[in-house]
N, C-alpha and C positions, 0 to 999 in steps of 0.2 A: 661113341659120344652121344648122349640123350640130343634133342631137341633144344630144350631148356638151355642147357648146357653151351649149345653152338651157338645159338640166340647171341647167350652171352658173351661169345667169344666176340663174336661179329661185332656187336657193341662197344666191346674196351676198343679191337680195335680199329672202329669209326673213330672214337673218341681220341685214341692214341695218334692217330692220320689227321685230327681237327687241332690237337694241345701241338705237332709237329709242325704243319702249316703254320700257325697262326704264329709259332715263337720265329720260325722260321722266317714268315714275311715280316716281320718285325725288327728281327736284328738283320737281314739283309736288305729288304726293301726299303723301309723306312728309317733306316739308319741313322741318314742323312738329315734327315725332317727334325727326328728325337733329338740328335746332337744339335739341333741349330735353335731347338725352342726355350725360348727363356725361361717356360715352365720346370724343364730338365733340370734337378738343381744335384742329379746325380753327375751327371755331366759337369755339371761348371765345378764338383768337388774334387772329379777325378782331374780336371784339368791343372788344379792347384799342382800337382802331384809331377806332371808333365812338363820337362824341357821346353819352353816352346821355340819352334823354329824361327828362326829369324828373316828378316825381310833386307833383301839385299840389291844394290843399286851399282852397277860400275862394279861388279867383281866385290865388291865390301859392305859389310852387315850396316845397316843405317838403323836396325831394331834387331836387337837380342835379349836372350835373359842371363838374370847371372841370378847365384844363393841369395834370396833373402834374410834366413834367418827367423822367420815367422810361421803364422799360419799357411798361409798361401806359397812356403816354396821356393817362388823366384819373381824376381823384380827385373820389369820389362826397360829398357836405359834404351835410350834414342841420342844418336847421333845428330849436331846439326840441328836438333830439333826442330827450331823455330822454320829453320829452311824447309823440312821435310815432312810438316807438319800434315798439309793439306792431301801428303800422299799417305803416307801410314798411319795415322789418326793417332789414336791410344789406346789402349786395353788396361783396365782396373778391375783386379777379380774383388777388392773388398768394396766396389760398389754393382758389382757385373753390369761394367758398360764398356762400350765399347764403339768405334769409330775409324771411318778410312780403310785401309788394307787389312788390318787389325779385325777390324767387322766382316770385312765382304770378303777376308780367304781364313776366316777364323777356322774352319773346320780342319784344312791342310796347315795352318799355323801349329793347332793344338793333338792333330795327328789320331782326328777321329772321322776324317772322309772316311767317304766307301771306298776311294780307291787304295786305300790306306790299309784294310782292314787286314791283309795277309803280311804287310812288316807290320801290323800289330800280335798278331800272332805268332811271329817267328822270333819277335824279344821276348815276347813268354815263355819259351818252349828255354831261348836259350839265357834265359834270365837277365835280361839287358834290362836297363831301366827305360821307360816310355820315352819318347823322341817325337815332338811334331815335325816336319819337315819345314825345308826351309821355302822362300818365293822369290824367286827372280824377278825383277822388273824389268821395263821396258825402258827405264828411265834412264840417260844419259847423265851422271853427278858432275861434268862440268859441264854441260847446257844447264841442269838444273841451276847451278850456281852464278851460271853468267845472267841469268833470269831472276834469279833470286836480289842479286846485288844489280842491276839494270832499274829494277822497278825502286827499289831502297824502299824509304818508310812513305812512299806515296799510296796511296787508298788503290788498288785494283786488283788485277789478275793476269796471267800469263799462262798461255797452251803453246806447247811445238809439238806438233807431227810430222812423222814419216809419209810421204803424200804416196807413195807406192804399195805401204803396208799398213797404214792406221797406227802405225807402234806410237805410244803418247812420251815423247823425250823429255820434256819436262812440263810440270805443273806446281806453279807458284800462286801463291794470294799473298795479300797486304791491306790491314795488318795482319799477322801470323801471333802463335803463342808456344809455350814451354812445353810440350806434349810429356817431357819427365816429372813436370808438376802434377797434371794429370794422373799419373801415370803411379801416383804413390798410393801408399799401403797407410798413411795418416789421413784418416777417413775425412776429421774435423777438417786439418787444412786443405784438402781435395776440395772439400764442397766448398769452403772461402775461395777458394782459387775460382773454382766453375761458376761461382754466382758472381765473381767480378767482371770473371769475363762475357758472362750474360748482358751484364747490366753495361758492356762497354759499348757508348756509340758506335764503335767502328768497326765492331761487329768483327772482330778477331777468330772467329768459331765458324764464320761462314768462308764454304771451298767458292770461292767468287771466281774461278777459273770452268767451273763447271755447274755452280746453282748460285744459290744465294736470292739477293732483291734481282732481277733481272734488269738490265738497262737498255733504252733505243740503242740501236748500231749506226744509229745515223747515215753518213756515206755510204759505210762499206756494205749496205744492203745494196745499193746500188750495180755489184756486182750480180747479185740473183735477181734484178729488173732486166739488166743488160742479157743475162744467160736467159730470159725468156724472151727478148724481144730476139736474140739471135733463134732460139730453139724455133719460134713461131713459122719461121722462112720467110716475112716480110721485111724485114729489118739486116742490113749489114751494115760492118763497123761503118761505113762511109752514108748511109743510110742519114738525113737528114730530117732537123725539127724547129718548127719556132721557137724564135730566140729574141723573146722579149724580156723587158729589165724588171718587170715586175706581172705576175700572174695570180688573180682571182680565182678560187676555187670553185669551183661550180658547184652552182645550189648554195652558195657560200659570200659572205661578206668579207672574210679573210684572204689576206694577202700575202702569198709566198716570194721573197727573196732569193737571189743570187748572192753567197758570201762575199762577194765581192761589190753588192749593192747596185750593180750595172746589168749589162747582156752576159752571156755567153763569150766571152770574146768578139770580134766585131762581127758586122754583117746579121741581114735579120734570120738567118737561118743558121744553125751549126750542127754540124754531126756527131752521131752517136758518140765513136770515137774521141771526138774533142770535149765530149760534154763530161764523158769521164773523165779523161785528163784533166782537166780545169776543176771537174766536184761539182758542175753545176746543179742548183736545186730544180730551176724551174724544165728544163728541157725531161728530167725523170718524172716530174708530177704529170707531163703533158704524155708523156710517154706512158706512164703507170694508167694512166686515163685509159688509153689507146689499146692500149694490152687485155687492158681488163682486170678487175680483182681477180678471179677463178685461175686466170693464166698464171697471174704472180704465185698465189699460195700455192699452184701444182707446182710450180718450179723450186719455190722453197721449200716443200718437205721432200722434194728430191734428195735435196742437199738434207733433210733431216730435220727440217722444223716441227715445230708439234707433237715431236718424239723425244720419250728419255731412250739413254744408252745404258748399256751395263758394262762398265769398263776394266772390272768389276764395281769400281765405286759409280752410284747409280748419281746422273746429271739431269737438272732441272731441263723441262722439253722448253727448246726456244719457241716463241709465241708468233704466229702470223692469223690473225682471226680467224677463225672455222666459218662463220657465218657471213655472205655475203656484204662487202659494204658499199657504202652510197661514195660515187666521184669525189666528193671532197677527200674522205678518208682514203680511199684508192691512193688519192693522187701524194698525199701524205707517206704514205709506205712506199711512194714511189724513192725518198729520197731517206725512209730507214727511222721515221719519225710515227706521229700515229699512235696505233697501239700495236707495233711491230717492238717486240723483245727478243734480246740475244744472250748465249754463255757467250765466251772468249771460243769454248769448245768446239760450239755451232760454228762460227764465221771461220773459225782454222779451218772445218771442217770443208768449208765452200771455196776456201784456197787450196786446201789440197786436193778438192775434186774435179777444180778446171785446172792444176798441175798435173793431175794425174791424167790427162787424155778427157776427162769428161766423169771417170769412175769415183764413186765415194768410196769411201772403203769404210768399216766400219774399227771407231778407234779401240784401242784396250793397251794394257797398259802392266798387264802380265806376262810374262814368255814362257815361265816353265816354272814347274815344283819338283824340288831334287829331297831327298829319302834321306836317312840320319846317316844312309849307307851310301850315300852321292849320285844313288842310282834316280835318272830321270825318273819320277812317278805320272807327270801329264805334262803337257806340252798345250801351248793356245795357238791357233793358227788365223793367221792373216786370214781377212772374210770381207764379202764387196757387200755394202749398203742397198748399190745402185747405179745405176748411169743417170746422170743428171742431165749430161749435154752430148753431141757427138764429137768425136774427136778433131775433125776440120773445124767444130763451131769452137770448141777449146782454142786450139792453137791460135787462134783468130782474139777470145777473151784473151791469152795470155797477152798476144801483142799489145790487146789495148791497157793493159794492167804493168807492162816493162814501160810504156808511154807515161802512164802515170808519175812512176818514179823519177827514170832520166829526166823528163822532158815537162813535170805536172805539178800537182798538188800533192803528190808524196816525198817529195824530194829528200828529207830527212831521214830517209829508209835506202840511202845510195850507198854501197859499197864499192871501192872501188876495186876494176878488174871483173867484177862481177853484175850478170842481168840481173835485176832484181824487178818481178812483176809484186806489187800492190795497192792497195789502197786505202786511203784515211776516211776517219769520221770524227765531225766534231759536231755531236747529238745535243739537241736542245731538252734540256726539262721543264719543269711547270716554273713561269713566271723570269724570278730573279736569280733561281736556284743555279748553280756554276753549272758548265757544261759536262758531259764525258767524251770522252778524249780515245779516239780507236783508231788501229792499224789493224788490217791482215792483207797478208801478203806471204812469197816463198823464192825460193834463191837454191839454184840459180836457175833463171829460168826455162832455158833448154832442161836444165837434167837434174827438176828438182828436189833437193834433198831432205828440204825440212818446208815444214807450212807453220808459221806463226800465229797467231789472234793475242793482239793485247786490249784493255782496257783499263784507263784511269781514271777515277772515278774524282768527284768534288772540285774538277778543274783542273787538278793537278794541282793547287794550292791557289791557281789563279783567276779563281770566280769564269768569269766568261769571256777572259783576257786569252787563256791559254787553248790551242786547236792539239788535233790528233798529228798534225806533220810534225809541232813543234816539241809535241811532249811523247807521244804514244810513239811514232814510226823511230826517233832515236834508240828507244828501249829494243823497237822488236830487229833491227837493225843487233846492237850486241846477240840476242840469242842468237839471230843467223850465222854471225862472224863467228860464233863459240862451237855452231855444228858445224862447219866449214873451216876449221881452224884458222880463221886469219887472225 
């Protein structure tokens, strides 16, 4: 062989070693990226094409497809819709959009993962038609339902966790919409549908269980005050604070109340313990003071504040200020007001971490992807956040949190036969605007099973009449009773 000759050999095969890598990292490296970009509109044709898997809750399909009859193949039909709305979103291939479960496992939906990639291979070889797999959820269908029908057509949101594994049992909003309307293949009336529900006050399109406008927590920050003043080692439950009927903010003209318009209960001092039980504002502002900002905010993104989650559906991060603030607003956050914002998500999240020993766990809301052949393809596995508190300092919150209920200002949240630790908020807005109305709490509370967070937003229909005992703790009270069968 000449010189020349080898040169050239050498050359094609550099070349041959460079067109092999590069097709190579592309359809298995990249796979993933290609399939998921909106640019790909080879992709969204071939999906046309494709079965897609269904998303399944309770053992039964809540989204599947059936023959369209069209260009696109098959039409995606929801179950329950309105109920299930906030968990499996929509999928519309004649506008390629997409939302919820439908969005964030679209690739195992439509059965172009990577992990996917050898059952796509093996229906070719034996000529099956394409098959996405299907998605298990984590969701419980009558929790879901005892929560769905709990909250009715009131303005909020609803979260229950598993406080041992983060598994998300149900997840409700209100209002909710038709996700089969969505969901059609009549382009004209899709978009009439989606610009009504745009243009509706009540914001029907926002998962208010996990984003949305975000709202004060009011009281039930009060629990991540208390888990820093316990975490500090200065402070136990029995640990005492002034208990006057009315407190001036420092550096401040403004003057915080007691809902009860008085002290604390009587006597000029009252303890930690009691101050929770009763909901008092003023002994947390004094206490928030005491602590310190830095203390509170490191306690609260223990529990997770100032982060989103990917559950896989990605949740707006709850707000506790980054930047240091001045004693008035300190003392503000001490009782959940401020510019302290929460999901339903975050505060479950801070019931099930002092249920759980002190541990957060990190939530999600997927369990497994089964193959068109039932064979498991992935699996999602329980995963810790974080320790937020220790486990003597836990069991210590829990007490003062079962006090609340039996014995407090949650009373609304009793079940009988059963502990139940939680606690209410009933958060002020700007001016005249109705309050919002919160619970979180969990049951039972030795050995517990589920962690709740409700909110209801606009008062509950009752401007500034209605509290979180009166309207929020009955609701998260049924989800409890629905995972607990009573």
């Amino acid at each position: 062989m000449t010189k020349e000759l080898r040169r050239l050999s050498i050359l094609m095969l550099i070349m041959f070693l460079a067109l092999f890598g590069s097709t190579s990292w592309i359809q298995v490296i990249q796979t993933d990226e290609l399939a998921a970009n909106p640019a790909n509109r080879r992709a969204l044709y071939d999906s046309y094409e494709v079965q897609r898997g269904s998303i399944i809750a309770s053992g039964s399909a809540i989204a599947s497809s059936v023959p369209s009859g069209d260009l696109y193949s098959w039409q995606r039909v929801y179950t329950d819709a309105d109920m299930w709305a906030p968990v499996t979103g929509y999928i519309n291939p004649a506008l390629n959009s997409a939302t919820g479960i439908e969005q964030a496992m679209n690739q195992e939906l439509s059965g172009t993962a990577g992990s996917q990639f050898l059952s796509r291979v093996e229906r070719i070889f034996t000529g099956q038609p394409p098959r996405g797999s299907n998605v298990v959820l984590s969701l419980d269908a009558d929790v879901q339902r005892a929560a769905y029908e709990a909250l009715g057509d009131l303005q909020g949101g609803i979260i229950a966790i598993e406080p041992s594994t983060g598994r998300i049992l149900a997840m409700v909003t209100s209002p909710s919409y038709d996700t089969n309307v969505l969901a059609s293949h009549a382009t004209g009336e899709v978009n009439a549908a989606y610009d009504a529900l745009v243009a509706d006050p009540g914001k029907p399109l926002s998962n208010r269980a996990i984003a949305g406008d975000l709202n004060p927590p009011g009281s039930t920050f009060k629990l991540v005050v208390a888990s820093a003043a316990l975490a500090s080692g200065d402070y136990t439950p029995q640990s005492t604070l002034p208990n006057p009927a009315t407190y001036q903010l420092p550096q401040s003209s403004s003057v915080v109340h007691n809902a009860s318009g008085g002290t604390c209960g009587g006597g000029d001092t009252v303890t930690l313990a009691d101050a929770l039980r009763l909901s008092c504002n003023i002994p947390f502002a004094e206490l928030a003071v005491q602590l310190g900002d830095t203390a509170i905010r490191e306690e609260a993104e223990k529990y997770g504040f100032n982060l989103s989650f990917e559950l896989p559906l990605i949740s707006t991060p709850s707000g506790y200020p980054r930047t240091i603030q001045d004693d008035a607003q300190t003392a503000l956050s001490g009782f959940g007001q401020g510019q302290v914002t929460a999901t339903p998500l975050q505060m479950a999240m801070v019931s099930a971490g002092i249920a759980n020993g002190g541990i957060v766990m990190n939530p999600r809301m997927v369990d497994r992807v089964i193959g068109p052949d039932l064979s498991v393809q992935k699996t999602f596995d329980d995963s810790e956040f974080g320790r937020a508190l220790d486990t003597a300092l836990a069991d210590e919150l829990v007490a003062m949190m079962v006090a609340n209920v039996s014995d407090g200002a949650a009373s609304g949240a009793r079940i009988d036969g059963v502990d139940v630790a939680g606690k209410t908020g009933t958060a002020e807005n700007t001016g005249d605007e109705p309050y919002t109305l919160w619970f979180t709490g969990f049951a039972p509370a030795d050995n517990p099973e589920v962690a709740v967070a409700v909110v209801v937003e606009d008062g509950g229909r009752q401007g500034q009449s209605g509290s979180g005992n009166t309207i929020a703790a009955p609701i998260a009270k049924k989800v409890m009773e629905a995972v607990l069968g009573r």
